[in-house]
PyMOL Python script that loads the backbone (N, CA, C, O; Angstrom):
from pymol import cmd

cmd.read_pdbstr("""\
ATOM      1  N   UNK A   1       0.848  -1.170   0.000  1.00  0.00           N
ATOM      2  CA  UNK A   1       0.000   0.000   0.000  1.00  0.00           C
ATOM      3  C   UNK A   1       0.896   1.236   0.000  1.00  0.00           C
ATOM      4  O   UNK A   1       1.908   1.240   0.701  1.00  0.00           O
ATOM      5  N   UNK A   2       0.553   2.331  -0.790  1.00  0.00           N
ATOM      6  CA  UNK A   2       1.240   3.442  -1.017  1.00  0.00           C
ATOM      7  C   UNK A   2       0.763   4.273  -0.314  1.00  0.00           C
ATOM      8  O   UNK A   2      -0.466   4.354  -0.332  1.00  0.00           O
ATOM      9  N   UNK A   3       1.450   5.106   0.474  1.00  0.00           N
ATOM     10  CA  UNK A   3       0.909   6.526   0.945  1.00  0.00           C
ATOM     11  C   UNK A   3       1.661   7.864   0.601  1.00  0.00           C
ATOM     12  O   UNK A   3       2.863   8.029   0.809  1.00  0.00           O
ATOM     13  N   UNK A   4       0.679   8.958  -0.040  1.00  0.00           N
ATOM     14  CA  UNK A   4       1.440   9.698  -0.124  1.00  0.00           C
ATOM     15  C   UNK A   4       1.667  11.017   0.845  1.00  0.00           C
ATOM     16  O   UNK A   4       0.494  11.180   1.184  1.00  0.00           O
ATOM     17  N   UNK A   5       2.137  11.690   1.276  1.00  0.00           N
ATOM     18  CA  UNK A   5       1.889  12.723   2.106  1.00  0.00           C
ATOM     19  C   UNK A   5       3.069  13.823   1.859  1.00  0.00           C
ATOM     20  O   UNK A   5       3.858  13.603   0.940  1.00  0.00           O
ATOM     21  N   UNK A   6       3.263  15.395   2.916  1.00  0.00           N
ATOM     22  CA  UNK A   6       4.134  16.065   2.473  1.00  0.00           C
ATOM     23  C   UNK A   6       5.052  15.810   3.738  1.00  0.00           C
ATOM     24  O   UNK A   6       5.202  14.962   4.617  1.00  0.00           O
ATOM     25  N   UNK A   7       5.674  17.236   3.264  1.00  0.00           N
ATOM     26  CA  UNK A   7       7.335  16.639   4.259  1.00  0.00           C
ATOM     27  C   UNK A   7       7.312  17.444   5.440  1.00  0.00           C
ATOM     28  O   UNK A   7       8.299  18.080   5.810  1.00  0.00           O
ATOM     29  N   UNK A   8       5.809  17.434   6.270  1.00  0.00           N
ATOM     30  CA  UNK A   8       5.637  17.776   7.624  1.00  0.00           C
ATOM     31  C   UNK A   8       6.746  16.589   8.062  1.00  0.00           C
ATOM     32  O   UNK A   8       6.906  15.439   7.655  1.00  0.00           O
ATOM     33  N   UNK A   9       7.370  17.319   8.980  1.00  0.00           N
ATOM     34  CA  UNK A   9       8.160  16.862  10.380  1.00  0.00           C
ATOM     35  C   UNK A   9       7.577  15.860  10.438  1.00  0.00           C
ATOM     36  O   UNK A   9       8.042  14.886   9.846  1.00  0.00           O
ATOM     37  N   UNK A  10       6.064  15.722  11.347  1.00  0.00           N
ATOM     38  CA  UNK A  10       6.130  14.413  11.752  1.00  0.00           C
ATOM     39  C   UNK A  10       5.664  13.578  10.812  1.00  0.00           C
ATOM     40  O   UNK A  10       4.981  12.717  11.366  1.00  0.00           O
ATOM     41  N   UNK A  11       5.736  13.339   8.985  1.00  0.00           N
ATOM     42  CA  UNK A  11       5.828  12.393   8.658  1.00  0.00           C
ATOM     43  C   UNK A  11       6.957  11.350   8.769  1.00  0.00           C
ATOM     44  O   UNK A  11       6.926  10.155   8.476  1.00  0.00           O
ATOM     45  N   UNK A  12       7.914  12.064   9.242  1.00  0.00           N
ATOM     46  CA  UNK A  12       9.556  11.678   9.390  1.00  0.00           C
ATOM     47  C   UNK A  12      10.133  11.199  10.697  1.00  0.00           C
ATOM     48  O   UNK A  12       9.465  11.103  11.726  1.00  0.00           O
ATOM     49  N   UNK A  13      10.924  11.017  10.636  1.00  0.00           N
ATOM     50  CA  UNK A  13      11.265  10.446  12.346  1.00  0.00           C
ATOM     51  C   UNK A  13      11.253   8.909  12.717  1.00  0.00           C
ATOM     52  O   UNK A  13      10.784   7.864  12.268  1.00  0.00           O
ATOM     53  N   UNK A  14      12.118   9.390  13.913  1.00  0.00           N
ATOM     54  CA  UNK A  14      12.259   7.727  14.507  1.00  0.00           C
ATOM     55  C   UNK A  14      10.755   6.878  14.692  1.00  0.00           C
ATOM     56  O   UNK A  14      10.515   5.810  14.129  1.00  0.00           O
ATOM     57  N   UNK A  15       9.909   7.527  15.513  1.00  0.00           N
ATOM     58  CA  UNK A  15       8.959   6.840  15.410  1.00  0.00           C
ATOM     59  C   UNK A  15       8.001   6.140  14.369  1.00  0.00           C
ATOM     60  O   UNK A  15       7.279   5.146  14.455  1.00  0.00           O
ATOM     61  N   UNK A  16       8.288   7.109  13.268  1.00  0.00           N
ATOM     62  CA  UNK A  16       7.439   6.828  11.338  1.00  0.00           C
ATOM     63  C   UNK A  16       8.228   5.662  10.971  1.00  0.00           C
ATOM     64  O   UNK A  16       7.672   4.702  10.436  1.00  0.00           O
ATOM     65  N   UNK A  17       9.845   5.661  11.282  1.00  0.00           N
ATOM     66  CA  UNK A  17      10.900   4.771  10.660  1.00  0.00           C
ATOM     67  C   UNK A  17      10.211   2.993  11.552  1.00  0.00           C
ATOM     68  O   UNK A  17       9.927   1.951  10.960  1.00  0.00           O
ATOM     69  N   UNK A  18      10.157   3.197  12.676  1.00  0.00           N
ATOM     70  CA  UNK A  18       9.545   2.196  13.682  1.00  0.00           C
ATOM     71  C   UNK A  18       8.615   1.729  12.896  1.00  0.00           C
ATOM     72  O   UNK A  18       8.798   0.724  12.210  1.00  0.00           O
ATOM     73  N   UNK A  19       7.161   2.616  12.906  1.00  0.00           N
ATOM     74  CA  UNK A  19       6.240   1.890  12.331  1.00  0.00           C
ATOM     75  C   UNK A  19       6.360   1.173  10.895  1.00  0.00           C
ATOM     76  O   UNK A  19       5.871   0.094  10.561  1.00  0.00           O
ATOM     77  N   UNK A  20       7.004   1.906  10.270  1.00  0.00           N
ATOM     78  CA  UNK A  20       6.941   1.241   8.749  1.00  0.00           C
ATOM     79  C   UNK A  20       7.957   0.327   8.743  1.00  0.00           C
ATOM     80  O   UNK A  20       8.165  -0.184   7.642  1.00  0.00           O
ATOM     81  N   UNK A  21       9.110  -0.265  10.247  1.00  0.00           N
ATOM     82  CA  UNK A  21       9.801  -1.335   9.934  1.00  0.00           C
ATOM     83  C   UNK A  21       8.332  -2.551  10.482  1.00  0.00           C
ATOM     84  O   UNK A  21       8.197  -3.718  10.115  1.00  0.00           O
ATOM     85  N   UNK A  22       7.794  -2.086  11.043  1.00  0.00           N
ATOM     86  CA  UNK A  22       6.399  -2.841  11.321  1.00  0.00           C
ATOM     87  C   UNK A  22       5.368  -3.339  10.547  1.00  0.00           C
ATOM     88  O   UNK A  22       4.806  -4.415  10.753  1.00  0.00           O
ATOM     89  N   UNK A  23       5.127  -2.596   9.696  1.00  0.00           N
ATOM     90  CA  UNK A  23       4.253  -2.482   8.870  1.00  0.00           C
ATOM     91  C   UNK A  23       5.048  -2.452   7.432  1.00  0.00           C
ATOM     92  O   UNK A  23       5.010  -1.426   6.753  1.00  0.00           O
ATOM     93  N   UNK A  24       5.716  -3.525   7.024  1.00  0.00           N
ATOM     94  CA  UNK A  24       6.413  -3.452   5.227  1.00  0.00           C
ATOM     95  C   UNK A  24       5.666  -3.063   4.537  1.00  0.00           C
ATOM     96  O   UNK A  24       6.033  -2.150   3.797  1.00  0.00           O
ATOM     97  N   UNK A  25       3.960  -3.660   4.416  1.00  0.00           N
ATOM     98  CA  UNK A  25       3.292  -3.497   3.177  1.00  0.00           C
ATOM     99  C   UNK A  25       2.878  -1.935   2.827  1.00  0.00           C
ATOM    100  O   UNK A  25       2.388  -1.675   1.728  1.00  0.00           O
ATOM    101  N   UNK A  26       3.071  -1.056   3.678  1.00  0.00           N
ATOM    102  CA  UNK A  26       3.024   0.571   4.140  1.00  0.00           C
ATOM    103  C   UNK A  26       4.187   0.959   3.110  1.00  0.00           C
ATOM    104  O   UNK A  26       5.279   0.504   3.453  1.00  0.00           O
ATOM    105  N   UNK A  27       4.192   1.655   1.995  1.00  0.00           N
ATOM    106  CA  UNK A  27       5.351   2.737   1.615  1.00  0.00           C
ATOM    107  C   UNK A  27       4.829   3.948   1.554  1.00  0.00           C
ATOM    108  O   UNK A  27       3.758   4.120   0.973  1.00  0.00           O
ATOM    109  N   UNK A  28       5.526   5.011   2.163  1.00  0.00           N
ATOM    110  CA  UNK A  28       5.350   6.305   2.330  1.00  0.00           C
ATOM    111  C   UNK A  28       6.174   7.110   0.989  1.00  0.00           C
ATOM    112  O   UNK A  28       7.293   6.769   0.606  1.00  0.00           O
ATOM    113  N   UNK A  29       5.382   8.216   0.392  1.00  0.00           N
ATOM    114  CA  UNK A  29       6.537   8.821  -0.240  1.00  0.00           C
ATOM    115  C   UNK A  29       5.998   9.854  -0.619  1.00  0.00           C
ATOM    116  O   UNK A  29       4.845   9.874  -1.049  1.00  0.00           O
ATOM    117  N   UNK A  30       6.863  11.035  -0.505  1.00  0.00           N
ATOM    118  CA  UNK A  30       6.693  12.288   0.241  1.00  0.00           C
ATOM    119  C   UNK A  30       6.900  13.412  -1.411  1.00  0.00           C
ATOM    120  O   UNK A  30       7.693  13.463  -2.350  1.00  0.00           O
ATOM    121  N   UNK A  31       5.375  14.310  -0.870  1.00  0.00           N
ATOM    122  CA  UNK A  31       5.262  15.074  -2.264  1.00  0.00           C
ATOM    123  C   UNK A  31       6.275  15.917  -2.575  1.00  0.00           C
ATOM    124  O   UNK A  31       7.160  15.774  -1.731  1.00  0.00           O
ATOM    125  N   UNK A  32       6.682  17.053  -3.712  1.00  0.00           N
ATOM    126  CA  UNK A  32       7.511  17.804  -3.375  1.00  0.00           C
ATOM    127  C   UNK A  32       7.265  18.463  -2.678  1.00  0.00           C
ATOM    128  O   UNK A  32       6.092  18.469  -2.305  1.00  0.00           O
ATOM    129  N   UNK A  33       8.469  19.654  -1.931  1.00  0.00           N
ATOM    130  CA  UNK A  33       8.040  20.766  -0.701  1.00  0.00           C
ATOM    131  C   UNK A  33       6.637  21.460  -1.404  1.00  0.00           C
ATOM    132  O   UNK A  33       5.642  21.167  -0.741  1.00  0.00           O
ATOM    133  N   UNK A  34       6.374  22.209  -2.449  1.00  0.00           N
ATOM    134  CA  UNK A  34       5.622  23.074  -2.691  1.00  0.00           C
ATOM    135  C   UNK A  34       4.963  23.298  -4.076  1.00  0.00           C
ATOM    136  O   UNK A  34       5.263  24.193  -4.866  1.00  0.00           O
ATOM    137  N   UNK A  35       3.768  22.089  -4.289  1.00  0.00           N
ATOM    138  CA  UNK A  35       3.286  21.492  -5.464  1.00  0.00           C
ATOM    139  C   UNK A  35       1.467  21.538  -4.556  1.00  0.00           C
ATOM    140  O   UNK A  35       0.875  20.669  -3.917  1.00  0.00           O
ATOM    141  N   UNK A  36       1.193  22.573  -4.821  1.00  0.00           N
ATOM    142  CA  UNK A  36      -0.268  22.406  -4.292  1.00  0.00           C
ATOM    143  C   UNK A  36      -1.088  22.250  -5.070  1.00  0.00           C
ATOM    144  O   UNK A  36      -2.259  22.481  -4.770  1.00  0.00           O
ATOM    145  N   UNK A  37      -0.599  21.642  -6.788  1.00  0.00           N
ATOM    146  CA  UNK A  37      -1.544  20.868  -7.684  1.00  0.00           C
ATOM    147  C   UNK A  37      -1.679  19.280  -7.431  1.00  0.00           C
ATOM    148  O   UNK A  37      -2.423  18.470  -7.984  1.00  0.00           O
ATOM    149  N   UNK A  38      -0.472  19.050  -6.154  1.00  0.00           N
ATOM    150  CA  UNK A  38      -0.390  17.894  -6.217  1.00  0.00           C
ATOM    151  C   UNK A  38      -1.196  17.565  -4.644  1.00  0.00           C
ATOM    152  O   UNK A  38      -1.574  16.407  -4.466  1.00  0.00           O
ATOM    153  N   UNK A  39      -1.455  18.661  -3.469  1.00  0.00           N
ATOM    154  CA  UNK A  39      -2.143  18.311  -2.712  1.00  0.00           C
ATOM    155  C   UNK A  39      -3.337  19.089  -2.657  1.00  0.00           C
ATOM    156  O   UNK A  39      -3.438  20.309  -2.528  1.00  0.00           O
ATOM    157  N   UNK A  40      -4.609  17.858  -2.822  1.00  0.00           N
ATOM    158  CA  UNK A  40      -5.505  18.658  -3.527  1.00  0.00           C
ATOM    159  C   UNK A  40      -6.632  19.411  -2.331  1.00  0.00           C
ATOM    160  O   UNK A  40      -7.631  20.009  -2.731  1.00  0.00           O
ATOM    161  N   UNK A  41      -6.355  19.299  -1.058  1.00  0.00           N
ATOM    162  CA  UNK A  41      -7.021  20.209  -0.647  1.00  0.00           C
ATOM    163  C   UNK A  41      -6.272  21.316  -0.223  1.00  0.00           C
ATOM    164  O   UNK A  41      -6.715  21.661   0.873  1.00  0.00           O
ATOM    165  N   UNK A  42      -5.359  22.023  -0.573  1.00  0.00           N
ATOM    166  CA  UNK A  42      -4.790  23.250  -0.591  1.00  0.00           C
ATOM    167  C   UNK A  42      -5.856  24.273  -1.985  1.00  0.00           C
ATOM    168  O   UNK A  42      -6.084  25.482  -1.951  1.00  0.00           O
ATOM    169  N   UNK A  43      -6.321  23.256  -3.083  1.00  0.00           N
ATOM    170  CA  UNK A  43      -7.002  24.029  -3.351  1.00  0.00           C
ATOM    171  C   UNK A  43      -8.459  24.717  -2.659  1.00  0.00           C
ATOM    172  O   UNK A  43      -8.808  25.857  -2.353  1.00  0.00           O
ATOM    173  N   UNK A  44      -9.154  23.190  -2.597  1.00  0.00           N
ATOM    174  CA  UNK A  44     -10.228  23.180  -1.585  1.00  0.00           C
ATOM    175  C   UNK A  44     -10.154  24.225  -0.177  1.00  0.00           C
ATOM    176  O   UNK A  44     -11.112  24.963   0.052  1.00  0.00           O
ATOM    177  N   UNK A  45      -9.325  24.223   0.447  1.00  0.00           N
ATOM    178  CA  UNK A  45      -9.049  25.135   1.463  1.00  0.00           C
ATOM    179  C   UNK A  45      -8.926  26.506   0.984  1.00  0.00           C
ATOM    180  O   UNK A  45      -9.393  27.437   1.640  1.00  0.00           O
ATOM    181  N   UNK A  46      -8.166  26.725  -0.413  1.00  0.00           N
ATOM    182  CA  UNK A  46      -8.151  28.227  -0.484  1.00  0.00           C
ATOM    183  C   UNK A  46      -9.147  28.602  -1.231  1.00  0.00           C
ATOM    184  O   UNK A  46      -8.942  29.742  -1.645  1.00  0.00           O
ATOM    185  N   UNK A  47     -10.496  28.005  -1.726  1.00  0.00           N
ATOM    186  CA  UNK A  47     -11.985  28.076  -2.192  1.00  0.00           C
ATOM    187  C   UNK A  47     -12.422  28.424  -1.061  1.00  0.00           C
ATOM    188  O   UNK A  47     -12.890  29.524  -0.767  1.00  0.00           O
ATOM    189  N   UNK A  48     -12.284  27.480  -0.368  1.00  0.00           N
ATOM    190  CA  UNK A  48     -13.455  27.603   1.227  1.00  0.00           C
ATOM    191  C   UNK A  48     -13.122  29.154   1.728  1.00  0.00           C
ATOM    192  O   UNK A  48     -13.975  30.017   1.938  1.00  0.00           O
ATOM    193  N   UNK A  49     -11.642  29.312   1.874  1.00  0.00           N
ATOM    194  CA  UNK A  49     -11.080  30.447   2.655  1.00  0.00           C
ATOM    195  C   UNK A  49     -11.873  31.878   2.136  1.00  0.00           C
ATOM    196  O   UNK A  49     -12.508  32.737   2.747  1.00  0.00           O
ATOM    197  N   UNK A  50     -11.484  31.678   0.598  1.00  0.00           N
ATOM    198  CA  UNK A  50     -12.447  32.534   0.055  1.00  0.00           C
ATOM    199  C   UNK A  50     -13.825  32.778  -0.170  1.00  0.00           C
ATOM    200  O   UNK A  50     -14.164  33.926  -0.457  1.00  0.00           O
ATOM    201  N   UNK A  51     -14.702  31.847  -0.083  1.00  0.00           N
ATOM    202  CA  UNK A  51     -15.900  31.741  -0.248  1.00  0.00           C
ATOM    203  C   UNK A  51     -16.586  31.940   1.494  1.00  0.00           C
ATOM    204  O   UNK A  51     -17.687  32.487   1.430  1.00  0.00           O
ATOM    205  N   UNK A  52     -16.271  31.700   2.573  1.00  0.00           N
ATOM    206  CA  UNK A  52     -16.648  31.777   3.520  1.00  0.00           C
ATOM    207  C   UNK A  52     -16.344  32.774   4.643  1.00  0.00           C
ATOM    208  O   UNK A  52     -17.107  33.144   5.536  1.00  0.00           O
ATOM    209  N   UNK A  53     -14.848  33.196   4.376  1.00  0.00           N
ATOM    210  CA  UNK A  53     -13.915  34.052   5.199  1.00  0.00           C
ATOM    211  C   UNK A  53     -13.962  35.472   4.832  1.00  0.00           C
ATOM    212  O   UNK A  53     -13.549  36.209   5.727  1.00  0.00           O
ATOM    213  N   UNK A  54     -14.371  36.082   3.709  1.00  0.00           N
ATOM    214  CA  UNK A  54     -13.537  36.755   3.322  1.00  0.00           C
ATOM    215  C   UNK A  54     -14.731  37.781   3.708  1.00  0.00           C
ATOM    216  O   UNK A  54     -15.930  37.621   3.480  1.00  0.00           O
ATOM    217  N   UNK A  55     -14.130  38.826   4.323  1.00  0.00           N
ATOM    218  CA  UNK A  55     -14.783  40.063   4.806  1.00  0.00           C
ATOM    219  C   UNK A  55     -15.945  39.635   5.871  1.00  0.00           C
ATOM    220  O   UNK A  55     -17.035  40.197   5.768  1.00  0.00           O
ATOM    221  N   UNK A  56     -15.777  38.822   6.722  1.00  0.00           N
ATOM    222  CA  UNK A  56     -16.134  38.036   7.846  1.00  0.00           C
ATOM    223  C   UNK A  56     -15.458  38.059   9.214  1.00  0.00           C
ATOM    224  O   UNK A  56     -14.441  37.477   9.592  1.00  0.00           O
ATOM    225  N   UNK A  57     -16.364  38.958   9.920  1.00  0.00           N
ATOM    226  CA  UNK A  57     -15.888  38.990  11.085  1.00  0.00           C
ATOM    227  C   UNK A  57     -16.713  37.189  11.900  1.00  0.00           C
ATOM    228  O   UNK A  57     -17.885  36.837  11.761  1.00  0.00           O
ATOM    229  N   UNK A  58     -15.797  36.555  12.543  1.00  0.00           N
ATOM    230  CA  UNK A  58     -16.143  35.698  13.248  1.00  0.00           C
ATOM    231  C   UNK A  58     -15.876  35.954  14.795  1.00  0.00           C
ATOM    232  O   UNK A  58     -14.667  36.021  15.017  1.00  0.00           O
ATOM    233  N   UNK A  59     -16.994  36.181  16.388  1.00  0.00           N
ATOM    234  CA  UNK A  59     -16.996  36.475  17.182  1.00  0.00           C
ATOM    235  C   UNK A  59     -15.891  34.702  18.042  1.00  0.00           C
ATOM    236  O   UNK A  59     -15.174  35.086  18.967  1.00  0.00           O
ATOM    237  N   UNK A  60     -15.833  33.838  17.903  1.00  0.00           N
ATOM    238  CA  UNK A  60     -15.289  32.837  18.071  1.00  0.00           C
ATOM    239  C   UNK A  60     -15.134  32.049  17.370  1.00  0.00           C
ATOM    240  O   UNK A  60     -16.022  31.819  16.550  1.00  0.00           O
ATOM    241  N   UNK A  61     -14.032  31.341  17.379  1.00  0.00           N
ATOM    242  CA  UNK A  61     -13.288  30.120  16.449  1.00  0.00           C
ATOM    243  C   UNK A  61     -14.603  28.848  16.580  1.00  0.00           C
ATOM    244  O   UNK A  61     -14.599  27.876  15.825  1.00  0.00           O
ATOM    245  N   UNK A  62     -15.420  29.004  17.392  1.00  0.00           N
ATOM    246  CA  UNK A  62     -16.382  27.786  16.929  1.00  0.00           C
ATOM    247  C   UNK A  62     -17.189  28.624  15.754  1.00  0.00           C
ATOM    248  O   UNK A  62     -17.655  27.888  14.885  1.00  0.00           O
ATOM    249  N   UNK A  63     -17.382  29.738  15.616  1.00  0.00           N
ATOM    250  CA  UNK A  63     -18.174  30.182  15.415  1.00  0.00           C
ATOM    251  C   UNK A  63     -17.627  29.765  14.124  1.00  0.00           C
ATOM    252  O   UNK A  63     -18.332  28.964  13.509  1.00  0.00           O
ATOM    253  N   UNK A  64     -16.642  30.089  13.630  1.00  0.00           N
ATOM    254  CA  UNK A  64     -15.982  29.752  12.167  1.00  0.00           C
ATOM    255  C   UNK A  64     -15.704  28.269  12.012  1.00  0.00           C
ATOM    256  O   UNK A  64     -15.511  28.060  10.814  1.00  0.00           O
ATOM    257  N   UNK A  65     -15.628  27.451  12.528  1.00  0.00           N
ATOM    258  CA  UNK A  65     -16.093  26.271  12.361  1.00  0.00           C
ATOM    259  C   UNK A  65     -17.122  25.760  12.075  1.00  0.00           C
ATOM    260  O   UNK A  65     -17.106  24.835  11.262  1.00  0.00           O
ATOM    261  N   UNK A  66     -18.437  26.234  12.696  1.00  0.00           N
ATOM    262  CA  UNK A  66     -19.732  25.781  12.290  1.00  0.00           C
ATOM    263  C   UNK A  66     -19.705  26.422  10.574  1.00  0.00           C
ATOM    264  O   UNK A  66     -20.006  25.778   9.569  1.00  0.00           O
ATOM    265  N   UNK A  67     -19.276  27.778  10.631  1.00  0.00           N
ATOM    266  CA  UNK A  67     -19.527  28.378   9.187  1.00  0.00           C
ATOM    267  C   UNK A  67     -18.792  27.677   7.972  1.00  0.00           C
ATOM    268  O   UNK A  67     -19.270  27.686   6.838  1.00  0.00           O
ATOM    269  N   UNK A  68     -17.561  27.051   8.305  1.00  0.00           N
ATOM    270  CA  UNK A  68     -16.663  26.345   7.567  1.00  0.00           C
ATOM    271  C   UNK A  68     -17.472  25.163   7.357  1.00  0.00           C
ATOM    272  O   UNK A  68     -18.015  25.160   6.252  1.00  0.00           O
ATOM    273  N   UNK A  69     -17.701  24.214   8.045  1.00  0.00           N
ATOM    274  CA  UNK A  69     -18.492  23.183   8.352  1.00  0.00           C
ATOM    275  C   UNK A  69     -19.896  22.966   7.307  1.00  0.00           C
ATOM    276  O   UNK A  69     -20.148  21.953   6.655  1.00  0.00           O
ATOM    277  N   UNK A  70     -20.740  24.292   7.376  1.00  0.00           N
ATOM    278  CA  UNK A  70     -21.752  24.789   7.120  1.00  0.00           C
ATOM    279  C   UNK A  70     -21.659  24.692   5.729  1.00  0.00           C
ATOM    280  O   UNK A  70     -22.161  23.890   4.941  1.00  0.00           O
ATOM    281  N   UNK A  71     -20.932  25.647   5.574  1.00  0.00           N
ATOM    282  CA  UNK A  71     -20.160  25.403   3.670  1.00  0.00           C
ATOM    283  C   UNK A  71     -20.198  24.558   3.158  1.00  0.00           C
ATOM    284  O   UNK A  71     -21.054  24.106   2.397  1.00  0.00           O
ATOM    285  N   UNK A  72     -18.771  23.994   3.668  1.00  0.00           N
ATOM    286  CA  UNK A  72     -18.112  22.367   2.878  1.00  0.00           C
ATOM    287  C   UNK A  72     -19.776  21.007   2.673  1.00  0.00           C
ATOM    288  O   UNK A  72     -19.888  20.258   1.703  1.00  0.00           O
ATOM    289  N   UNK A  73     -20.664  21.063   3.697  1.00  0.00           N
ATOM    290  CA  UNK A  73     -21.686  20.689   3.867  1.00  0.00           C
ATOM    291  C   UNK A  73     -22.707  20.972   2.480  1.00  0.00           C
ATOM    292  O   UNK A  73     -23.646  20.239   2.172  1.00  0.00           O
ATOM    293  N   UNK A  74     -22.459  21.701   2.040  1.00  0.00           N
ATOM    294  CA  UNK A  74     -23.374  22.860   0.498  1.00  0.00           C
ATOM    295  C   UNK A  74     -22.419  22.284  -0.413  1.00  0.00           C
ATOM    296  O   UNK A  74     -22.804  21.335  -1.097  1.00  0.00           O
ATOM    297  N   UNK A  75     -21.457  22.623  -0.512  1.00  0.00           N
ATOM    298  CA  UNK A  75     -20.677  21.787  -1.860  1.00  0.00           C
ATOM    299  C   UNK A  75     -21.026  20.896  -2.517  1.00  0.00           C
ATOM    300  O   UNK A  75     -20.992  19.916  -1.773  1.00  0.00           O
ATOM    301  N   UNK A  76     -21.485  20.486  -3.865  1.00  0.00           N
ATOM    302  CA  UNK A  76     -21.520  19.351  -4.863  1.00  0.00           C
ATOM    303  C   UNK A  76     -20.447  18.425  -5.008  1.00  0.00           C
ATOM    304  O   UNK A  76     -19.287  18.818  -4.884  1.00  0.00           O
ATOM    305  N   UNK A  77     -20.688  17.361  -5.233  1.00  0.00           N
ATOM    306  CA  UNK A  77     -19.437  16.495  -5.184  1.00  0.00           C
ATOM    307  C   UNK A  77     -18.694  16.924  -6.936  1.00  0.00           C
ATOM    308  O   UNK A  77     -17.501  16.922  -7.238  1.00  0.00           O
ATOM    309  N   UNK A  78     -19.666  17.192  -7.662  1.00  0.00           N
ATOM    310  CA  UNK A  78     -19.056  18.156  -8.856  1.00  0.00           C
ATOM    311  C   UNK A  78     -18.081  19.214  -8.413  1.00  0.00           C
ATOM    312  O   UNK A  78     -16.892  19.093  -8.709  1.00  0.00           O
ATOM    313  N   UNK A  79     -18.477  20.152  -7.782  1.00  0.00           N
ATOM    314  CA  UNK A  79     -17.883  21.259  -7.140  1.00  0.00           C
ATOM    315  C   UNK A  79     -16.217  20.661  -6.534  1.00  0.00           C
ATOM    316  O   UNK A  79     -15.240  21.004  -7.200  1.00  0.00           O
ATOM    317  N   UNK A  80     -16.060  20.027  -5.624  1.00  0.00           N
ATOM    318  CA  UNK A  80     -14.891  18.719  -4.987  1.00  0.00           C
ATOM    319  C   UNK A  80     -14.131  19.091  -6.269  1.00  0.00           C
ATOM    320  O   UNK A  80     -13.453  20.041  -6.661  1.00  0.00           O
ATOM    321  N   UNK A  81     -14.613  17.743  -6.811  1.00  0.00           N
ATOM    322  CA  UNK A  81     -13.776  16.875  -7.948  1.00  0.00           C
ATOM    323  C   UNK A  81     -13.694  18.150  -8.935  1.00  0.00           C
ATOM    324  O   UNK A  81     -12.486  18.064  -9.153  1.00  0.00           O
ATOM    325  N   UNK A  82     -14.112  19.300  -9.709  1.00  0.00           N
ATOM    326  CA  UNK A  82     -13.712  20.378 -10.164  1.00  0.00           C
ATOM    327  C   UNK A  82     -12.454  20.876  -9.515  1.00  0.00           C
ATOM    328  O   UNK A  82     -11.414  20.959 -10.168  1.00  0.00           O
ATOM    329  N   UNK A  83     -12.507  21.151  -8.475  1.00  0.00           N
ATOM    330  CA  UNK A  83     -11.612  21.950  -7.755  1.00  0.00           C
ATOM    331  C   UNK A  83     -10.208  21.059  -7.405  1.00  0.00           C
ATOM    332  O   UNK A  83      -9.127  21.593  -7.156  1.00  0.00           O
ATOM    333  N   UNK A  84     -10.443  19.580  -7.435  1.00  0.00           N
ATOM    334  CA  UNK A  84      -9.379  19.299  -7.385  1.00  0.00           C
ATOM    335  C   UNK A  84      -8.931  18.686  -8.971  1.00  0.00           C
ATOM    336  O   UNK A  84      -8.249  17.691  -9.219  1.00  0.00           O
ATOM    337  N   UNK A  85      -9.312  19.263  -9.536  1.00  0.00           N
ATOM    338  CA  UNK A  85      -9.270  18.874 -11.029  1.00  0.00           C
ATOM    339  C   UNK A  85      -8.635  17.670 -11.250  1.00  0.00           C
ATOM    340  O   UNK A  85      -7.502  17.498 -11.698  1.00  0.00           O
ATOM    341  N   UNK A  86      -9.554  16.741 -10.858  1.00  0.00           N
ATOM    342  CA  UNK A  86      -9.737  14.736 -10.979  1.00  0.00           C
ATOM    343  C   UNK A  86     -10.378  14.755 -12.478  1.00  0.00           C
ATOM    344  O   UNK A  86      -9.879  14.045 -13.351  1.00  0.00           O
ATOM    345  N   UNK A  87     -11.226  15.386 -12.683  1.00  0.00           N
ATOM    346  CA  UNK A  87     -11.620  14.992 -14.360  1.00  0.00           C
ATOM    347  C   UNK A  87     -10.982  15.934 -15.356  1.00  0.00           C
ATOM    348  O   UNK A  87     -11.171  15.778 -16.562  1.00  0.00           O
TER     349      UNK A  87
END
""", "prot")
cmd.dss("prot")
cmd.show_as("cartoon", "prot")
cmd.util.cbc("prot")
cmd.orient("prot")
């Protein structure tokens, strides 16, 4: 099984090295530093950011959670797969 992920810290380390001598059928392999066509909710996140955030005062961080929440909840699965341009 392949996993891909980026080169956060803790994908790395003694403890990651541990598990995956544990787990062989696990290969990890790590995107470039700064390819956000290649991780696709960096787009998704900077849609949301814009579509929900922008000129938005939020009185508490739940409060922008429910609204974030609220959103992503309204999205088409067209809308998704557009944005992460899968088709």
């Amino acid at each position: 099984m392949d996993l891909w992920v980026d080169n956060a810290r803790w994908h790395k380390g003694e403890r990651v090295r541990k598990f995956l001598l544990k787990n062989r059928n696990l290969h990890i392999h790590y995107l470039p530093p700064y390819h956000p066509e290649l991780n696709y909710q960096e787009s998704l996140w900077r849609t949301m950011r814009y579509e929900e955030t922008t000129n938005v005062y939020f009185e508490t961080l739940f409060d922008l959670e429910v609204s974030v929440f609220k959103r992503s909840q309204r999205w088409k699965p067209q809308k998704i797969i557009s944005l992460c341009k899968l088709i």
